[in-house]
N, C-alpha and C positions, 0 to 999 in steps of 0.2 A: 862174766862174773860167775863164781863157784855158788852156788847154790848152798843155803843153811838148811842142813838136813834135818836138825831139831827147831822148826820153825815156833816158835813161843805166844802166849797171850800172858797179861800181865792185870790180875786183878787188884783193885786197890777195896776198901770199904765201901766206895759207890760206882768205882769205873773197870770197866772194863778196856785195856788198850789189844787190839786186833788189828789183824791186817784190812786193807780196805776191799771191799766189793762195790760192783756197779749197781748193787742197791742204794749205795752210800752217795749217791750221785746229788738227790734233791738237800740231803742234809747240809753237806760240804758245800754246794750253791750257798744255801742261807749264812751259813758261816760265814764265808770268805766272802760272800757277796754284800755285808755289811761293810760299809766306810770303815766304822770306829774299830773294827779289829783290822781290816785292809790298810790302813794307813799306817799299822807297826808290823806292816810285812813288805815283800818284796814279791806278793805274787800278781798275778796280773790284775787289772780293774778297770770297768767289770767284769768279777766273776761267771764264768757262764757256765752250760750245764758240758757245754765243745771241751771247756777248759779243764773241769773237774773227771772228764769222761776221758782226756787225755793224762792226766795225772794220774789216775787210778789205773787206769792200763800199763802203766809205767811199773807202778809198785804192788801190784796183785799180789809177787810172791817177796817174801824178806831175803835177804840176800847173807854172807857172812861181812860184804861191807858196806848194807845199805839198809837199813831197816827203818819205816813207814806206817803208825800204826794210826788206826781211826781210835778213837777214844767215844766212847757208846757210854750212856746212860744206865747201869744196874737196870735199875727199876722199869726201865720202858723200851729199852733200845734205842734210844733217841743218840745220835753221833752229834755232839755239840763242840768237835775240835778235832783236833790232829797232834803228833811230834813223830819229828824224825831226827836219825842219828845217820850220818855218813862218816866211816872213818876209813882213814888213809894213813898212810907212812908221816903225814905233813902235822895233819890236824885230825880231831873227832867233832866234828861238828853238827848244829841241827840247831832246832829248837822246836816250839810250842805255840799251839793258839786255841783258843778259845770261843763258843761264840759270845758274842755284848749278850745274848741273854741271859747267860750263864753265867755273866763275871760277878763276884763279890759272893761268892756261894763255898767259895775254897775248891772247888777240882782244880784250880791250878797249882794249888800246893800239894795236892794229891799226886797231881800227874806232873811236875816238876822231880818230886821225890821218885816216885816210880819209874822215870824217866833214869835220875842217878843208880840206884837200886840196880837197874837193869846194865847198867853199862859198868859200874865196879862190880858187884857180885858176877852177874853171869860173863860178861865181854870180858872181864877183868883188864879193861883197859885203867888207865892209871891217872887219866886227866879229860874233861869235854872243854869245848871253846865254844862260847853262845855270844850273843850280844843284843842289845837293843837300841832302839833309836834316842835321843837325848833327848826327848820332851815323852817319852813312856816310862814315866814312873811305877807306874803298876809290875812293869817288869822289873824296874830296874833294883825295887822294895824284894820281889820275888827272890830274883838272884839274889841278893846279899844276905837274904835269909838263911836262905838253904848252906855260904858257903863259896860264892862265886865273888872275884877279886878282879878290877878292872887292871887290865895288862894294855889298851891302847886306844886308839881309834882311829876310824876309816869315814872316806862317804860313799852310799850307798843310792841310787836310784830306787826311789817309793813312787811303783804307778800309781794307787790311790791319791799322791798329794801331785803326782806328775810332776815332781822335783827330786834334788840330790839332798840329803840329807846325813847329817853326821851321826855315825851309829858306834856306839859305845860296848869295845870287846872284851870280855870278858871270858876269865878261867875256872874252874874247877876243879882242886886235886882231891883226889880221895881222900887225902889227913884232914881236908879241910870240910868237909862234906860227913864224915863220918865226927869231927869236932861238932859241927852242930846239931847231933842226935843228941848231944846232952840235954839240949831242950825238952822236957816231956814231951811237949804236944805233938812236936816234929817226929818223937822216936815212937810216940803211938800209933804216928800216920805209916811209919816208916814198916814197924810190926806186923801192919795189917794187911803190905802188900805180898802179894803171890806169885811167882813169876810160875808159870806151868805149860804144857804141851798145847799145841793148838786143838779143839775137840771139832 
């Protein structure tokens, strides 16, 4: 893999998204180590410190087609989530999590946007492909917000419920994504992020 020579951090009004360190070990455990966000993912469960220790080693550094970022607390440094973006000649794909203590506070619309932001303005790619499982509404409210349009679905294996589960795919073109900045709210979220240098 070529290496991203202008490796990035991506400030929003309260987050900051970076790369990950094995400091971020305990945080990522509590994360992914909750049921209620494990069971609208596909990573393993349970969460352990082997798993998060393995994953971090993986994505220490961003790539120009794989990028991995922790998403940190402003105010404390507290890592309360993750998104990645892998892109390929196929698809741009990735997504977002959150921890449950975190949810209903809005960083998901924070780092939803900043997640788009980063992939049309700087990647200038042209389209992402995300999806969610069909009983997570919370995301599936999310995407539609921002701009994402259901194009199909698949099933997926969820260690969490240790079942196959129908996961609902979805798109994102730029016209459609920069259509929904008419919104204030969205376009003041959208103003306030920073995409900058790693320091």
């Amino acid at each position: 893999m070529k290496k991203n020579l202008e490796i990035k951090r991506i400030e929003t009004e309260r987050l900051i998204l970076r790369e990950w360190t094995l400091d971020d070990v305990n945080d990522q455990v509590e994360g992914l180590g909750n049921f209620e966000t494990a069971k609208n993912l596909i990573t393993p469960f349970p969460y352990s410190a082997d798993n998060s220790i393995g994953y971090i080693k993986h994505h220490l550094k961003n790539t120009t087609n794989n990028y991995a970022f922790a998403v940190e607390l402003k105010e404390n440094g507290k890592v309360i989530g993750g998104t990645n973006l892998f892109i390929s000649s196929d698809e741009n794909s990735g997504g977002i999590w959150i921890n449950e203590n975190y949810t209903g506070k809005g960083f998901g619309t924070e780092l939803w946007i900043a997640r788009a932001k980063f992939a049309f303005e700087e990647l200038k790619l042209n389209d992402l492909q995300n999806g969610y499982f069909e009983f997570n509404n919370r995301s599936k409210h999310m995407q539609e917000k921002i701009g994402y349009k259901i194009i199909g679905n698949s099933i997926k294996f969820c260690p969490a419920l240790n079942q196959e589960v129908k996961e609902i795919l979805t798109r994102l073109t730029r016209t459609d994504f920069y259509s929904t900045l008419q919104s204030t709210k969205l376009k003041e979220i959208y103003d306030k992020i920073k995409i900058l240098k790693s320091r």
